[in-house]
N, C-alpha and C positions, 0 to 999 in steps of 0.2 A: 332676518339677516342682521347681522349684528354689526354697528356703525365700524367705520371706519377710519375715523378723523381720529388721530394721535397727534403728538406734537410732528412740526417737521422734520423730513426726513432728509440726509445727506448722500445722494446718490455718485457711486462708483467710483469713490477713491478711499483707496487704505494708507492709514500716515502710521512709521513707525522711526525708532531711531535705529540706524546703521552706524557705527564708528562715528559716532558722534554727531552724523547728516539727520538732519528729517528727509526719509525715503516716501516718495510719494506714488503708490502704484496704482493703476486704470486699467479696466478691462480683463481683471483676473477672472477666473473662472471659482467660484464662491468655493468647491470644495478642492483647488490645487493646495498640494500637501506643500507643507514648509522645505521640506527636504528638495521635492523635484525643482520647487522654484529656487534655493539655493544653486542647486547643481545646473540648471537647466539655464536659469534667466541669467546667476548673479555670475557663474562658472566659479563657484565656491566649492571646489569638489571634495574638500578636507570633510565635510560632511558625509557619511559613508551612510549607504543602506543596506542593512544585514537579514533583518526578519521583515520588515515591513508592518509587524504588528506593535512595536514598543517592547518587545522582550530582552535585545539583544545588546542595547546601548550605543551603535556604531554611529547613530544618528544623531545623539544627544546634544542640541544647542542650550542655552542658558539664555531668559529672557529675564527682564528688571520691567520690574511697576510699581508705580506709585504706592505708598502704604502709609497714608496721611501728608506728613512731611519729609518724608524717608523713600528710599527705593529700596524695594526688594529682590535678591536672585534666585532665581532657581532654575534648576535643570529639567528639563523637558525633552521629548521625543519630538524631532519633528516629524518624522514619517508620517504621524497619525494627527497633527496638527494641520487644522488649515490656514491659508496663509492670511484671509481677513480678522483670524483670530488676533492677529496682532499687531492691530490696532490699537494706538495708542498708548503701545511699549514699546521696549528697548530690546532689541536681539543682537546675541553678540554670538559670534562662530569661531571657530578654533582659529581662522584666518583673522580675526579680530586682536587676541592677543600679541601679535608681534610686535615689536619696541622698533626705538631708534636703531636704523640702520640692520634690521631681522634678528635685534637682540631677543632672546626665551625670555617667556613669562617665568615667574618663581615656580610653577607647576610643571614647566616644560620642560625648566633645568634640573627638575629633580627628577622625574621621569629618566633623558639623559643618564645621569650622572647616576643612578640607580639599577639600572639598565631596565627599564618596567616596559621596553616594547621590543618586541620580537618581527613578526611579520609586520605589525603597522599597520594593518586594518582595522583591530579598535580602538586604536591610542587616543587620535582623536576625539571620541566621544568619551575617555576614561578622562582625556585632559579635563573636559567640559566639566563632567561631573567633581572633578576635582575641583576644577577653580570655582562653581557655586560653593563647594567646601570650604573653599578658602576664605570666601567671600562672608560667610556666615560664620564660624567656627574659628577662634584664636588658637586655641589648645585641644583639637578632638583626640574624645578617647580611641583606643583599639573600635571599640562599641562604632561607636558615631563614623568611623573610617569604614569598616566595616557596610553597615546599610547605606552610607554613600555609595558604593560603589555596588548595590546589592541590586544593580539594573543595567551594568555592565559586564560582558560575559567575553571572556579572553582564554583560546586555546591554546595558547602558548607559555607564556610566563608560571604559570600557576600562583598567580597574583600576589603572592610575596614581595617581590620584587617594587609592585605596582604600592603596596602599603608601606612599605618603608618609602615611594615618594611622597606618598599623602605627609608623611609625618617629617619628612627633610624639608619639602618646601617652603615651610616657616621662616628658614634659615638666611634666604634669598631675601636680597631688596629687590622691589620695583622701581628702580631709577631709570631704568631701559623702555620704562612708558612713554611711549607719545603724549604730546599734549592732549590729545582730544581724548585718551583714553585714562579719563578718572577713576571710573571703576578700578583702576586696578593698585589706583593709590587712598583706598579708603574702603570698610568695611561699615556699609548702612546700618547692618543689624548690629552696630558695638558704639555707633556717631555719640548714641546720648545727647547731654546737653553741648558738648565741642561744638565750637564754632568752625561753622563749612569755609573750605576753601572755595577762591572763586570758581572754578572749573566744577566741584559739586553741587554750588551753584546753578550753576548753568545747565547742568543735564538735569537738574530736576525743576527746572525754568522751562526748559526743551520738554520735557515731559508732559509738562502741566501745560502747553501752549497746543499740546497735540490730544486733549481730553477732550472726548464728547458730551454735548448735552444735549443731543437728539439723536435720532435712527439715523445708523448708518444701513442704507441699503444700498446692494450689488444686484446687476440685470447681465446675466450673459447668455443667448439662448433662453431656450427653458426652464431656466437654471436663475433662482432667485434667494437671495440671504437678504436677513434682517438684522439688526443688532440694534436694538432699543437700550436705552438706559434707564429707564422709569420700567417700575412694575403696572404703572398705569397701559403704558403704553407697550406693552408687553401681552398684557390681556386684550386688550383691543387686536392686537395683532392676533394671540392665539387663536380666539373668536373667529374671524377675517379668514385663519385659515387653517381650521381644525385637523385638518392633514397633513400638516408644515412637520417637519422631523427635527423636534424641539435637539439641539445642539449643546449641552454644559460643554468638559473638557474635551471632548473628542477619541476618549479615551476604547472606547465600545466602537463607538458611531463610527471614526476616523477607517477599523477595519472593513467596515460596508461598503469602503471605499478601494482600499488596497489588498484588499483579500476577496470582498465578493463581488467587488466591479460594478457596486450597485451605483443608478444615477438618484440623486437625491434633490427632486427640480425644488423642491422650497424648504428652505435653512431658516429657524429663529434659534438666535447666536442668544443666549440667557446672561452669560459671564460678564458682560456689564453694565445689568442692572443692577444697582448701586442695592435697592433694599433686599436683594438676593443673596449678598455677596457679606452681609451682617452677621456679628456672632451677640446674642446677647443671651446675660445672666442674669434670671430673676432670686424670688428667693425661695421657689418652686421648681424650676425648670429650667434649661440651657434650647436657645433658642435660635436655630443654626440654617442661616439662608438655604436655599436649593442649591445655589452657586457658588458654597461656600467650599474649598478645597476638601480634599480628602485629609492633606496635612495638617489643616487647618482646624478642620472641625474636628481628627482625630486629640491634635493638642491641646484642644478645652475637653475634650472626653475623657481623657486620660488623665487630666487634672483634679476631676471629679469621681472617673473611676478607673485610680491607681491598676488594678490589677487588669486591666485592658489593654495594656502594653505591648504586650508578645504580641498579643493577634494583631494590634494593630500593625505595629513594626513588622509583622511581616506578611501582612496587605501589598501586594503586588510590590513595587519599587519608588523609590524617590521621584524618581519621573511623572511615574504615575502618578502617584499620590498628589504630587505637586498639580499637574492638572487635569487628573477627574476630582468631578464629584461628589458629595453625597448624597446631594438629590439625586445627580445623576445613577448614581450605583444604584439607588432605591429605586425610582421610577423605570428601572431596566427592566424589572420582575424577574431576572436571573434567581435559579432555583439556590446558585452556589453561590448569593455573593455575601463577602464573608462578614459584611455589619449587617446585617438582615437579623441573623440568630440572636445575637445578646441588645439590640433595639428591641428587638418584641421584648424578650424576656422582661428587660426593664420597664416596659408600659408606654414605650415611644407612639406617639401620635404624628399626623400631618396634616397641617393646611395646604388644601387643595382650594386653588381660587378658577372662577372661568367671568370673566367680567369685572362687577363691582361686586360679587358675591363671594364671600369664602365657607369652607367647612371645614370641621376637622374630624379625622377617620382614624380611629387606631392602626398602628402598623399592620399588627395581624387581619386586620378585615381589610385591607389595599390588594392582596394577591389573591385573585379570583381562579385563575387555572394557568398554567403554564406558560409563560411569560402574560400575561395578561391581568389589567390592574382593574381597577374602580375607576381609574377616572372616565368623565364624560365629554366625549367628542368638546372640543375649545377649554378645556380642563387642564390646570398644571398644579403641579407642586411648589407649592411657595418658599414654606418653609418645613422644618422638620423640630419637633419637640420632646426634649430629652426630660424627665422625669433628673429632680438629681436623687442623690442615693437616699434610700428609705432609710430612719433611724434602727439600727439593728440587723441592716439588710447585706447580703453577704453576693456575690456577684462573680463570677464567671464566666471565660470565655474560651474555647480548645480549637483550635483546627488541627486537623490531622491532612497530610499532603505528603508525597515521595520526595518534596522539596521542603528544606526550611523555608527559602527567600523564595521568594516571585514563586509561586507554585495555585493552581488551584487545586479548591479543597476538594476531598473526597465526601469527608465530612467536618460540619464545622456545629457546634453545641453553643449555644449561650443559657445560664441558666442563672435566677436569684431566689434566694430564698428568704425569710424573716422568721426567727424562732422565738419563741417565748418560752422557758424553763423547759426549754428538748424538746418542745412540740413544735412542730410544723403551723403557720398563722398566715404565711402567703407566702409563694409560689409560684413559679412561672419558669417555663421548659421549651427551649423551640432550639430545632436542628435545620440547617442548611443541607442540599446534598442529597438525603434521602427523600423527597416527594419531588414533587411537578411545581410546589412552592415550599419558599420558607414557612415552618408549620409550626405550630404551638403541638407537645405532646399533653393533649389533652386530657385523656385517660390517667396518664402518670400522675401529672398532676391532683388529679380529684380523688387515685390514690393516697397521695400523701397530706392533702389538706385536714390539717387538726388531728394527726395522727404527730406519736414520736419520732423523732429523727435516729431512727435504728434501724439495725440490720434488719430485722424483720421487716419492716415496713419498707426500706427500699426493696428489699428482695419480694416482697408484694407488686408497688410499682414496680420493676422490673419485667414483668409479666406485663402489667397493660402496658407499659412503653412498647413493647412487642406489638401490638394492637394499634399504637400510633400511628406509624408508617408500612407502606410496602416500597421495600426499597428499589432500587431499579438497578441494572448490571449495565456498564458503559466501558469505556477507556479508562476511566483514571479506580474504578473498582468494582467487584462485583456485589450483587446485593444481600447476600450471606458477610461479607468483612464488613458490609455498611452496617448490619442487625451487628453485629456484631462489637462494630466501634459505638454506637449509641447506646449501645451498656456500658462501655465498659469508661465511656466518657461521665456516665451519670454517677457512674462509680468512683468515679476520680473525682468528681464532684462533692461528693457523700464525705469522702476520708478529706479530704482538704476542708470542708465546711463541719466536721464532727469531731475532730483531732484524734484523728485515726491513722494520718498520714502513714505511722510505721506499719500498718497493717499491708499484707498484701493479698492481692486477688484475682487474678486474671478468666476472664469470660474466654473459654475456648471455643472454635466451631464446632455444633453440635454432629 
């Protein structure tokens, strides 16, 4: 039986900041959603629920945390967020923005003055995601306005309207701020060396006064959450209780809630253990906490491998990204999710710890069968470890989806290669989508190893990639267009890494 003594714990109270108050709440139920308790307790009803899952945007609040010396915003979903999550930040609701005397924020008056709302059921959540926009961004491009709003879904406008406010609102002062509402007279991510005013001061006074350094735990019913902040004490706990349904963003987990009505009696909350939530760069490897965001870790990946861009950007939505995972996405064991493919490709490994013990297991040997991993009962994922790019090494990543934005895949390819004088020297091929897990095309590969990078020789592999998968027919494709796109991915592969680009070729159904 594995000890149980951690540091102390803090039972049953959540502290965050509201309009500037420290909100102190008792007796929540660990997994009520942000949204019902806005609408329900705070009668905040500018918060709208559309989908319930995080797709639709009607929900979208913006919460601020500490990020050293600085506060950060981002928008989020609360539907699928629960409310002890946040703890120990800043939530701010459409109801939040109003000035002296019910004066518009510069997002509201542009809205307005643009006319970017119709019926007024998503506006709200469109305001939100703007004002993190705002809040981050001096000058965004089309681009940047664009994937803001790329988790906001409006049937009315046809969001033209809605992007000409993103780009007016610059225009507006915030002099219509209330005192207690600084945020809206200062952008954290641009502060620099400037010296803060007093009121920025202060909420990041208020912040740092509402920081844990022990377990906060919640008892209601059956129904028990942890939120340690030590990885020491994190293992202890997992240990304690190997059943516990480990919690990152909530992004997965949040729907077991609101979609399958599941009761989930013990919660360990990951997202504020401090050495979880680390990104660090060796001169080997990027070394990316479990609880490290999905935006987060995608923005040191993408720094190192440029052409990771696309897929990442359009990995579910801002929302998301801002608070899932990518422990969390990894340790899902989800067949389609979509850093799974080009992580193996590149030689990605994980430290899994259960105690005082850790191990590290390549990406490709974690997915045993169909949602099901390696780890073992009181086992977690620590961290995750990113190879950086081979000298010579060439790196790709394709999803194909009926949607650009916010879509899953059908199929998703990551593949790298390393040539030496046209010969093939290393290698590595894995598709999402097509098995019961993210897979290595093994065969393919051991075709093309030390062989030349030509047609011939892909059109060889090509045959054992066949051999790789049996795909499977579902909703989003059948398993003929799956055989189908995993050629013609590998193909695109070939001419983008061959300088073949102008060539063309398309794989039809046989």
């Amino acid at each position: 039986m594995a000890s149980t003594k951690h540091r102390a714990t803090t039972s049953g109270t959540v502290r965050f900041v509201l309009d500037g108050e420290v909100v102190t709440v008792s007796d929540v139920e660990p997994t009520r959603t942000v949204l019902n308790f806005l609408r329900e307790d705070l009668s905040r009803t500018g918060t709208k629920e559309g989908c319930a899952e995080g797709d639709c945007g009607a929900c979208t609040v913006v919460v601020g945390e500490l990020a050293g010396d600085d506060v950060r915003f981002r928008a989020i979903n609360s539907c699928i967020q629960f409310v002890p999550t946040l703890d120990g930040k800043e939530l701010i609701t459409v109801e939040s923005l109003k000035g002296i005397n019910g004066a518009l924020h510069p997002v509201q008056r542009a809205m307005v003055d643009c006319h970017g709302s119709q019926c007024g059921f998503c506006t709200p959540g469109f305001v939100m995601s703007l004002f993190a926009l705002y809040k981050s961004a001096q000058k965004p491009s089309r681009r940047d306005i664009n994937d803001a709003l790329a988790g906001n879904l409006c049937r009315c406008t046809g969001y033209r309207p809605i992007v000409d406010a993103a780009q007016k609102m610059y225009e507006y002062g915030s002099d219509a701020a209330k005192p207690h509402e600084h945020w809206m007279n200062c952008s954290f991510s641009s502060m620099g060396d400037r010296q803060r005013s007093t009121s920025e001061r202060e909420m990041i006074e208020r912040l740092q006064s509402i920081q844990r350094r022990d377990t906060l735990m919640l008892s209601q019913g059956t129904k028990t959450y942890f939120a340690p902040s030590r990885a020491a004490d994190l293992a202890v706990l997992r240990e304690a209780h190997p059943d516990a349904r480990i919690l990152a963003g909530g992004t997965d987990v949040g729907l077991w809630v609101t979609k399958q009505h599941k009761d989930l009696n013990t919660v360990i909350y990951v997202g504020n253990v401090a050495e979880l939530t680390r990104v660090e760069v060796t001169d080997r490897h990027i070394e990316i906490g479990a609880a490290v965001s999905l935006t987060d870790a995608f923005a040191v990946l993408v720094k190192h491998y440029p052409e990771l861009d696309e897929v990442f950007r359009r990995f579910a939505s801002p929302p998301i990204r801002n608070a899932g995972t990518l422990g969390g996405n990894i340790a899902n064991g989800s067949p389609i999710g979509d850093s799974m493919p080009v992580l193996i490709a590149v030689g990605t490994s994980l430290t899994l710890r259960k105690g005082k013990r850790t191990r590290e297991l390549p990406l490709d040997e974690f997915y045993v069968a169909y949602q099901k991993t390696a780890l073992e009962p009181g086992e977690f994922v620590e961290s995750i470890r990113v190879p950086l790019p081979l000298l010579g090494g060439q790196v790709r990543s394709y999803k194909i989806a009926k949607r650009f934005d916010q879509d899953i895949s059908a199929v998703c390819g990551g593949y790298r290669i390393v040539l030496e004088d046209g010969v093939v020297r290393d290698v590595r091929i894995a598709y999402g989508g097509v098995a019961a897990t993210p897979k290595r095309a093994l065969r393919c590969e051991r075709a093309l190893l030390d062989h030349p990078w030509t047609q011939d020789s892909v059109d060889a592999a090509m045959t054992e990639l066949d051999k790789d998968y049996s795909p499977l027919t579902d909703m989003r494709a059948s398993a003929a267009y799956r055989r189908l796109v995993t050629r013609n991915l590998f193909y695109k592969f070939f001419l983008e890494t061959s300088g073949k680009q102008t060539q063309t070729r398309v794989f039809e159904y046989a």
